[in-house]
Backbone as CSV, one residue per row, in Angstrom:
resi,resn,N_x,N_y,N_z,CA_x,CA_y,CA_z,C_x,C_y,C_z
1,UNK,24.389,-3.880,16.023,23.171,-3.462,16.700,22.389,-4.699,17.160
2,UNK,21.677,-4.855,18.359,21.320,-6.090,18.823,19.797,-6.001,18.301
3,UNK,19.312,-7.140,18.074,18.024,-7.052,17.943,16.941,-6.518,18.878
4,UNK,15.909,-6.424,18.472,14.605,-5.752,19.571,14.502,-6.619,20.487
5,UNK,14.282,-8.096,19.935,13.621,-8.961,20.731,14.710,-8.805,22.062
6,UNK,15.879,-8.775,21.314,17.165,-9.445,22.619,16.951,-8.246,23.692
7,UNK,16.945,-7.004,23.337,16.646,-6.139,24.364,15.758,-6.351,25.012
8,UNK,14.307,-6.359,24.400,12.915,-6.667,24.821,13.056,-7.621,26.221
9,UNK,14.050,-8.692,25.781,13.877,-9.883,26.916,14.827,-9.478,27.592
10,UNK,16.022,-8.575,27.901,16.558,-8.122,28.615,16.106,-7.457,29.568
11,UNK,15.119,-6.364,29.501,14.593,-5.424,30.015,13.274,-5.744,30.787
12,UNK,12.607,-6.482,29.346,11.082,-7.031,30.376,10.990,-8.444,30.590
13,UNK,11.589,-8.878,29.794,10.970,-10.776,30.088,11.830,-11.256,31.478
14,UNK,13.172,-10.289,31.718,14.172,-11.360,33.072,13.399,-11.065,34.010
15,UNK,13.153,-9.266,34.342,12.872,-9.229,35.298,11.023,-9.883,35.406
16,UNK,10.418,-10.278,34.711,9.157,-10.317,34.626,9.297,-11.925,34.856
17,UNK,10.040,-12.850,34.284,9.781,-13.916,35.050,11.121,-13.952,36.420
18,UNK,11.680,-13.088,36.677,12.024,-13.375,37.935,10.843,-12.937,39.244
19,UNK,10.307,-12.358,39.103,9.295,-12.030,39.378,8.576,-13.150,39.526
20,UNK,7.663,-13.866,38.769,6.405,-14.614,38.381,6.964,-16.147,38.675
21,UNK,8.480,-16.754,38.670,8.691,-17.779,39.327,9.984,-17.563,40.267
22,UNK,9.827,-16.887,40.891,10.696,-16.557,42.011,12.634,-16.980,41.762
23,UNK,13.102,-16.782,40.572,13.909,-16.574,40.727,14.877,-15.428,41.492
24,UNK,15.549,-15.736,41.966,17.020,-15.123,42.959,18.062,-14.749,42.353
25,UNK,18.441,-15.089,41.157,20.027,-15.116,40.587,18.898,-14.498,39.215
26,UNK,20.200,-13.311,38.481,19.630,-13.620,36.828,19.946,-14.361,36.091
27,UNK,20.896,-15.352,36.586,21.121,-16.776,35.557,20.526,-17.383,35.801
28,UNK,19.722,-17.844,37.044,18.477,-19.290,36.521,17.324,-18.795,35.778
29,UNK,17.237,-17.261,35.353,16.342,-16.613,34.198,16.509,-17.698,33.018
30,UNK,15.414,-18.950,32.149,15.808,-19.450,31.478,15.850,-18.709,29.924
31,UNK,16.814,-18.918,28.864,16.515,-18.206,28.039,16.819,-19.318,26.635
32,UNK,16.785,-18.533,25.079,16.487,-19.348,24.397,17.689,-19.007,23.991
33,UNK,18.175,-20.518,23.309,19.562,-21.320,23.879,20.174,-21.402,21.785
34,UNK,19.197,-22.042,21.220,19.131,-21.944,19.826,17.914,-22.592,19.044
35,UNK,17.539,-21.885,17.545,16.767,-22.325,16.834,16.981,-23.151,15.691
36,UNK,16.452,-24.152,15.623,16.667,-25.221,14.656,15.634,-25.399,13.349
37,UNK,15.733,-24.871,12.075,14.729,-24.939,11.248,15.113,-26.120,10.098
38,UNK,14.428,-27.277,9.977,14.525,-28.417,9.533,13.316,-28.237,8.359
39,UNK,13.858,-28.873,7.855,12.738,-29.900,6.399,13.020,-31.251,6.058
40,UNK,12.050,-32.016,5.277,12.440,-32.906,5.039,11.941,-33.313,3.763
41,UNK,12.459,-33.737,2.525,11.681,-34.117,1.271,11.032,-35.641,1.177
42,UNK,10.208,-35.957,0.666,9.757,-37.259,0.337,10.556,-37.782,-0.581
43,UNK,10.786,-39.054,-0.457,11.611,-39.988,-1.433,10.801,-39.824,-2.436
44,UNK,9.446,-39.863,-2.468,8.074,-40.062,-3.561,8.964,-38.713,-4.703
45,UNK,9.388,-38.406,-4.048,9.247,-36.652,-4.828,10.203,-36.953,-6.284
46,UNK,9.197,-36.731,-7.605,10.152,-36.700,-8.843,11.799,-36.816,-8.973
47,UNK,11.959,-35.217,-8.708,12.955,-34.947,-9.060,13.617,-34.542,-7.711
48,UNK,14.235,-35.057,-7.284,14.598,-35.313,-5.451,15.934,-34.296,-5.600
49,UNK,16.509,-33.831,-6.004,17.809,-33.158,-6.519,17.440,-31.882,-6.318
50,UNK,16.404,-31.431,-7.446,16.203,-29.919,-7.569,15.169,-29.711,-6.390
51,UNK,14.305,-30.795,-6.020,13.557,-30.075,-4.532,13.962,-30.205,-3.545
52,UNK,15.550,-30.749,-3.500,16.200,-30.263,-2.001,17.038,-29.000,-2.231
53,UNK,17.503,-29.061,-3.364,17.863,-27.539,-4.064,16.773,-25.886,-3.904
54,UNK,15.794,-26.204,-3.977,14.742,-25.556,-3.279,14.560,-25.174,-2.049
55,UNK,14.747,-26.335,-1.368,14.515,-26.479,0.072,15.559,-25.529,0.516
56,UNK,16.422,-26.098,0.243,17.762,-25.521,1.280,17.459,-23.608,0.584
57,UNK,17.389,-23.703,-0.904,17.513,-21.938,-1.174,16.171,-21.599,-0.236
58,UNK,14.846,-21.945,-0.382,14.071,-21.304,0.863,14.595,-21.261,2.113
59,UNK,14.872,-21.788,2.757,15.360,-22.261,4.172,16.561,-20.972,4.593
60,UNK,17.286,-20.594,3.331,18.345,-19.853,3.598,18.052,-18.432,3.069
61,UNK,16.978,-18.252,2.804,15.562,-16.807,2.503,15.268,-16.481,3.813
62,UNK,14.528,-17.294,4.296,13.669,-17.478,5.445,14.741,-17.073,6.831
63,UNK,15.549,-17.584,6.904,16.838,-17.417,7.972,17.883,-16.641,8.036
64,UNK,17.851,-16.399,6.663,19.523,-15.451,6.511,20.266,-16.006,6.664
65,UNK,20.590,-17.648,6.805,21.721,-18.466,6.947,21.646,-19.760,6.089
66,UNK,23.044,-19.947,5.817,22.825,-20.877,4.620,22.741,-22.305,5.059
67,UNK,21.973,-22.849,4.380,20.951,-24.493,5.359,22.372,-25.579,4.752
68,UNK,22.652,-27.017,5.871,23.499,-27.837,5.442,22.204,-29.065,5.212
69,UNK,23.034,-29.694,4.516,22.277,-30.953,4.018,22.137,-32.229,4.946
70,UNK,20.409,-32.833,5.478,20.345,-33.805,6.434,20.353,-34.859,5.430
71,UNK,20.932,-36.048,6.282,21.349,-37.705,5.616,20.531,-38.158,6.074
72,UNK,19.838,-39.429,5.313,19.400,-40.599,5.980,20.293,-41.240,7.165
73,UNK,20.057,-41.938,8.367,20.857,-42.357,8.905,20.792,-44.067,8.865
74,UNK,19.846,-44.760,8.019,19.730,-46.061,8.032,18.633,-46.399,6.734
75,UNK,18.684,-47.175,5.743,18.307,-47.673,4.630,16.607,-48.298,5.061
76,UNK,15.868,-47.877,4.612,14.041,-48.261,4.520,14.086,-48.449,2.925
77,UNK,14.034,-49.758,2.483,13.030,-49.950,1.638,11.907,-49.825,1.188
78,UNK,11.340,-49.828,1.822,9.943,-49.579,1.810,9.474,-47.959,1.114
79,UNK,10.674,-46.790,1.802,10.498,-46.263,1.575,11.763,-45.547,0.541
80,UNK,12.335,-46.900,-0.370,13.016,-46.327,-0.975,14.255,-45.704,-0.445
81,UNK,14.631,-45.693,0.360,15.503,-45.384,1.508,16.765,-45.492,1.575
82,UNK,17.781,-44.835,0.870,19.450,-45.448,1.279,19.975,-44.883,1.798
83,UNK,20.740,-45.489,2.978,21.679,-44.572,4.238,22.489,-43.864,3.303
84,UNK,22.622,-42.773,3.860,23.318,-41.469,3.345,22.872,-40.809,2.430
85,UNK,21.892,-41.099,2.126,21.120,-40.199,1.085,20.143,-38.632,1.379
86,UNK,20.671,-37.777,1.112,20.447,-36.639,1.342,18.659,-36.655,0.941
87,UNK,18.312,-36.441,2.264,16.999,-36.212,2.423,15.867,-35.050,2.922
88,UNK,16.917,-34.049,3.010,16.182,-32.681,3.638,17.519,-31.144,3.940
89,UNK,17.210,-30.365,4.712,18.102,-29.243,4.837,17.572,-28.927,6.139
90,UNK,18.578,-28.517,7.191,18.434,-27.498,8.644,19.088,-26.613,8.599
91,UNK,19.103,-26.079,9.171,19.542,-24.347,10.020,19.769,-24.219,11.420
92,UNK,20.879,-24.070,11.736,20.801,-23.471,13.480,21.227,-22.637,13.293
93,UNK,20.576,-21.945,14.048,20.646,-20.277,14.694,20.843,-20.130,16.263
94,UNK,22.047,-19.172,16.387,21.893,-18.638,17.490,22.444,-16.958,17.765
95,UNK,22.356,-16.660,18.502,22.494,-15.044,19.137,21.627,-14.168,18.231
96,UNK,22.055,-12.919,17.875,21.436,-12.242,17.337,20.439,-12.842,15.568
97,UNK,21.087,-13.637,14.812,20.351,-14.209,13.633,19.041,-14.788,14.381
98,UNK,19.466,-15.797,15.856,18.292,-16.048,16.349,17.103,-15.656,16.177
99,UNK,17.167,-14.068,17.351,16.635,-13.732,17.930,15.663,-12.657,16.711
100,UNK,16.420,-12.014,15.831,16.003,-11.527,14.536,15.100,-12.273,13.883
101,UNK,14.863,-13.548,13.753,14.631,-14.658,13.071,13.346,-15.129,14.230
102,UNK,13.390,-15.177,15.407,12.065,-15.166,16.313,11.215,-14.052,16.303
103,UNK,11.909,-12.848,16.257,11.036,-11.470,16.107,10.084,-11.737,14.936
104,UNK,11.014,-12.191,14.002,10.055,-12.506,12.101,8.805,-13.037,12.341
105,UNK,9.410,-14.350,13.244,7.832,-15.869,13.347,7.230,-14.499,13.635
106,UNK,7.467,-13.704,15.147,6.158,-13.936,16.210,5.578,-12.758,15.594
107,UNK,6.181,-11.703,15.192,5.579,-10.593,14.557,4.477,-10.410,13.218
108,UNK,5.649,-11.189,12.443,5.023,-10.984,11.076,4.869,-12.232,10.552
109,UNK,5.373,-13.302,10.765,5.194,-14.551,9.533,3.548,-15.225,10.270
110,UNK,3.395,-15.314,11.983,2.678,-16.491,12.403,0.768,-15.354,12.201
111,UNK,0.950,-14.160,12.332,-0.098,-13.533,11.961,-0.160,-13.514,10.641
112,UNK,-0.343,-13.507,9.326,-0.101,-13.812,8.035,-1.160,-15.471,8.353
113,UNK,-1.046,-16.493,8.694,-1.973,-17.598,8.620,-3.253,-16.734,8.650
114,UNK,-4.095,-17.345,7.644,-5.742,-17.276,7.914,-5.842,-18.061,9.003
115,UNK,-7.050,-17.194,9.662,-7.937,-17.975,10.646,-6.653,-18.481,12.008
116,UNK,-5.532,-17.292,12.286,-4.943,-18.431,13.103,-5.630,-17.466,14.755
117,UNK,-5.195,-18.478,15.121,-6.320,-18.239,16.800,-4.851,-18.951,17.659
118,UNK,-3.654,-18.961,17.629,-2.352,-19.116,18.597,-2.193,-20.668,17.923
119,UNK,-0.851,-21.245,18.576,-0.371,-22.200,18.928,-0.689,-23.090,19.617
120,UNK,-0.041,-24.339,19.525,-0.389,-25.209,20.337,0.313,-25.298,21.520
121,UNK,0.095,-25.234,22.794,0.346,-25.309,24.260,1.261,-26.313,24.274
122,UNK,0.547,-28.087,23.435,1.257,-29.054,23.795,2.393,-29.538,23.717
123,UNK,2.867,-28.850,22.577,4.587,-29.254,21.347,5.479,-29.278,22.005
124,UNK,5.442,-28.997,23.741,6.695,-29.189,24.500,7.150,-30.201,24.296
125,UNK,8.803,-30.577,24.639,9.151,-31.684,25.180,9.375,-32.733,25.994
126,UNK,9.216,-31.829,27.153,9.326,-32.439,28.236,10.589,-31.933,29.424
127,UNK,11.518,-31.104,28.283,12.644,-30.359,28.288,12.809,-29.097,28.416
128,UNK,12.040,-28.311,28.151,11.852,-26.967,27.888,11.755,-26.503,26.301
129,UNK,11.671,-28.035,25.468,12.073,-27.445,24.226,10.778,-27.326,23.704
130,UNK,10.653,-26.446,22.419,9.373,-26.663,21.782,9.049,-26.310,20.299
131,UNK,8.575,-26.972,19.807,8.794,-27.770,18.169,7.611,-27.182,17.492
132,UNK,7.333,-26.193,16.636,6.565,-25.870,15.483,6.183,-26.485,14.502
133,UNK,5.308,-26.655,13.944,5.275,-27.352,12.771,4.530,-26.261,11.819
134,UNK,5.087,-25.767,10.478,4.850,-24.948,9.643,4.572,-26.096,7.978
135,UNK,3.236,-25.420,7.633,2.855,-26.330,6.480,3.709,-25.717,5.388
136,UNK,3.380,-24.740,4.963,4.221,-24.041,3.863,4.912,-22.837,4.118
137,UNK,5.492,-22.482,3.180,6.897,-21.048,3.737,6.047,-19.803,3.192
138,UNK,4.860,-19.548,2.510,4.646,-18.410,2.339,4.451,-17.511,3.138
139,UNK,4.204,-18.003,4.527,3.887,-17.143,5.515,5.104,-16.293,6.072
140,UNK,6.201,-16.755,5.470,7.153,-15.660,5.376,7.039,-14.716,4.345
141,UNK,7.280,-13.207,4.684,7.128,-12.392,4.386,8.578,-12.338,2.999
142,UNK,9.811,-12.811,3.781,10.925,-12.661,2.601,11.024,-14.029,1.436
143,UNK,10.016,-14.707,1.685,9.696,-15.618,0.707,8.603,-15.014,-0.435
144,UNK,8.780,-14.753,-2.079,8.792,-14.521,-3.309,7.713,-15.150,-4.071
145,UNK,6.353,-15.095,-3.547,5.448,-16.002,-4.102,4.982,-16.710,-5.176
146,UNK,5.660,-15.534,-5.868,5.943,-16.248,-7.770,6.993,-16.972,-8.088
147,UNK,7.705,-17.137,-6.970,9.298,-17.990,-7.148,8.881,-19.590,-6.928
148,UNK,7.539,-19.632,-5.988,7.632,-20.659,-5.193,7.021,-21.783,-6.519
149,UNK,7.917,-22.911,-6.366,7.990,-23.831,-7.018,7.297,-25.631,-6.596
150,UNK,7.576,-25.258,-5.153,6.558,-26.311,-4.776,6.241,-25.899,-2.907
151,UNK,5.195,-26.649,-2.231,5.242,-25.930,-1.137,6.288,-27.311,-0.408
152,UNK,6.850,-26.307,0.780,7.821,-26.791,1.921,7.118,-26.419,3.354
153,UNK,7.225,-27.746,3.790,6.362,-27.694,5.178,8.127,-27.440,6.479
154,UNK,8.232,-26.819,7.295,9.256,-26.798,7.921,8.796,-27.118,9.621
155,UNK,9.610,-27.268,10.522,9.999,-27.558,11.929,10.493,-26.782,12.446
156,UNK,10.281,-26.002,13.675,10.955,-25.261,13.993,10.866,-25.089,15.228
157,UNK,11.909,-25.845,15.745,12.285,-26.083,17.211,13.325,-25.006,18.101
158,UNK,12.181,-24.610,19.224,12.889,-23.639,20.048,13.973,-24.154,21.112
159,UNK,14.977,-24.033,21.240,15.759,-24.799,22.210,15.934,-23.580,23.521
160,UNK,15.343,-24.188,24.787,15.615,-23.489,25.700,16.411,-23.865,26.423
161,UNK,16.899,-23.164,27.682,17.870,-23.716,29.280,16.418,-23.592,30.261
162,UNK,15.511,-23.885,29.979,14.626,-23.898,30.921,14.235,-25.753,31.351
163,UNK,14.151,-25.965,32.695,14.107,-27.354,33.088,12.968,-27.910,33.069
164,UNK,11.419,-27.216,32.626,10.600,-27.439,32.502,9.724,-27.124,31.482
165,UNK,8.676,-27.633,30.991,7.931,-27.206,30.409,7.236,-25.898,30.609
166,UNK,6.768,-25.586,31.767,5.980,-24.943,32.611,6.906,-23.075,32.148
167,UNK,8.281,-23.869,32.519,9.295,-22.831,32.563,9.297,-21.674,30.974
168,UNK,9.227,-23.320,30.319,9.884,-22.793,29.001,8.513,-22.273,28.660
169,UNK,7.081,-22.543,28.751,6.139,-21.959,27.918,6.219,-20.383,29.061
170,UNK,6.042,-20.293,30.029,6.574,-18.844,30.708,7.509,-17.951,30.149
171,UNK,8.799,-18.537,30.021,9.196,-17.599,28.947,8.952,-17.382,27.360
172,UNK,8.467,-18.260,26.684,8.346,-17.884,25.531,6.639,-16.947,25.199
173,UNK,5.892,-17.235,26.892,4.985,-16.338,26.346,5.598,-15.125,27.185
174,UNK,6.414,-14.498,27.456,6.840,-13.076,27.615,7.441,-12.893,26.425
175,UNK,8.143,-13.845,25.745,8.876,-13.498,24.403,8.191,-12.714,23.223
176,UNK,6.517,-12.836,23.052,5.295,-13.049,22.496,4.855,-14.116,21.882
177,UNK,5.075,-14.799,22.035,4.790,-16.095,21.221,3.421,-16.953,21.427
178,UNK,2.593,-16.355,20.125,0.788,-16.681,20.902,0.164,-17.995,20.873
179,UNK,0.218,-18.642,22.509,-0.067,-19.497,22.330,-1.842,-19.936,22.343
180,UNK,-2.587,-20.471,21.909,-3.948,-20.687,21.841,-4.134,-20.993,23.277
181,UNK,-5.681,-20.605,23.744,-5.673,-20.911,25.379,-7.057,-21.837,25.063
182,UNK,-7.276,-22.527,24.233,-8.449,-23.234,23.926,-8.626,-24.101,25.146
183,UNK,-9.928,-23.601,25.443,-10.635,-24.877,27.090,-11.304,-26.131,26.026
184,UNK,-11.054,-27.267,26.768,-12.160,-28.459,26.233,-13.292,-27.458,26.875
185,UNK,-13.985,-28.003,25.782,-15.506,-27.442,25.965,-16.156,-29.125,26.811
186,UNK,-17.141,-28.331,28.152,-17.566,-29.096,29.074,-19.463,-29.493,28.583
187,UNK,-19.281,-30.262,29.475,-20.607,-31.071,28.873,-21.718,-29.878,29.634
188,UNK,-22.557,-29.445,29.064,-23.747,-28.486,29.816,-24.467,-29.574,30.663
189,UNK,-24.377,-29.027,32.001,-25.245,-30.052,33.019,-27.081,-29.669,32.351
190,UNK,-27.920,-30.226,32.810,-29.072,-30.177,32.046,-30.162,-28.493,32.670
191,UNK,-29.524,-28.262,34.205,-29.871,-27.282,34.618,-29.644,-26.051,33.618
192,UNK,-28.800,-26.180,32.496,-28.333,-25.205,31.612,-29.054,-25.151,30.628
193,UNK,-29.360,-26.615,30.596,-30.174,-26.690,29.165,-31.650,-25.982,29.003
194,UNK,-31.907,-26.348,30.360,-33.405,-25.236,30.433,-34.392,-23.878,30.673
């Protein structure tokens, strides 16, 4: 059975941005390509073993897929640092786990924040891609609040086929994905003030 979302964007998001940026073909419709959910532990951290052991079992709660282990790729002293030293857990997702797994954020995990008022506009890449930053996992719903053992801040990068920024925030706000429309607030000319 395919997910909602995948229909959803079948039905309303192609034709709605073929529409709104004049696409011609339904393949230059850009769509989302795969999701990448990353962590990373601090070297600082005690017991560095059992809280990537953590990491990865949240990560694979949260996704329904089981997380592989990220390496250092070059030795920091400073920060304690030795190449190859297992320093965090990711996830890629694609097709339906995806899209199941985007329905979660936009529905139920990103409403769950207190006080949230959307996203940030800016987190593009430059690419079409665009990068989340999540402080802790409770805001998932299939995360166990009495389980939780320490908090995990995660990343969660949308990978699109869209060639622009412009593109990719167009489709991901048909996807629902709420982004904040915050104006700089302008200086009151003095005619206002009086």
């Amino acid at each position: 059975m395919q997910p909602e979302l995948y229909k959803e964007y079948q039905t309303k998001v192609i034709p709605a941005l073929s529409k709104s940026l004049g696409y011609k073909n339904v393949f230059q419709v850009p769509k989302v390509d795969k999701v990448v959910v990353n962590t990373c532990i601090p070297a600082s951290v005690s017991d560095l073993k059992q809280a990537l052991e953590d990491a990865k079992r949240e990560l694979a709660i949260i996704t329904g897929q089981k997380a592989a282990e990220t390496k250092s790729k070059k030795s920091i002293s400073n920060f304690k640092l030795r190449k190859g030293q297992a320093i965090g857990a990711k996830v890629t997702l694609r097709g339906d786990r995806m899209y199941e797994f985007l329905e979660r954020l936009i529905k139920m995990a990103l409403p769950r924040i207190r006080d949230f008022r959307g996203i940030s506009p800016k987190a593009f890449d430059g690419h079409g891609n665009y990068t989340l930053g999540v402080h802790d996992q409770s805001m998932f719903p299939e995360v166990d609040l009495d389980k939780i053992k320490r908090t995990v801040g995660f990343d969660i990068t949308i990978v699109t086929t869209a060639r622009t920024n412009e593109e990719a925030k167009a489709l991901l706000t048909e996807l629902g994905i709420p982004f904040s429309d915050k104006k700089q607030p302008t200086k009151a000319s003095p005619e206002e003030n009086h």
